[in-house]
C-alpha angles and dihedrals in degrees: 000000000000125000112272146135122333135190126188118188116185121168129213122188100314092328115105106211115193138173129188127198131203127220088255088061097253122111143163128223140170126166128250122207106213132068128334099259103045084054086046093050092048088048094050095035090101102045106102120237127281088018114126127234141194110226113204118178123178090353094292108118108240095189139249127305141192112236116234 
């Protein structure tokens, strides 16, 4: 598998917390406390579009996306 997008969601008590990493090993990341997609949609909000990532949540592997 090559390198890509990756998005990792873990929640802790009502705080979304959420990292992305880039395909040159860098990343950003922040939490969010409110529901699951709107933390999904902030975590993937810099990826440009048509780019694939891989969503991880809780440390289950939700599989990859395109992004839209």
């Amino acid at each position: 598998m090559k390198k890509g997008w990756k998005v990792r969601l873990d929640r802790y008590r009502a705080t979304w917390t959420w990292f992305t990493s880039n395909p040159h090993g860098g990343g950003f990341g922040s939490n969010y406390c409110g529901p699951q997609y709107v933390a999904v949609g902030f975590a993937v909000s810099n990826i440009p579009k048509g780019e694939e990532y891989r969503l991880v949540i809780n440390g289950k592997d939700r599989g990859t996306f395109v992004k839209a």
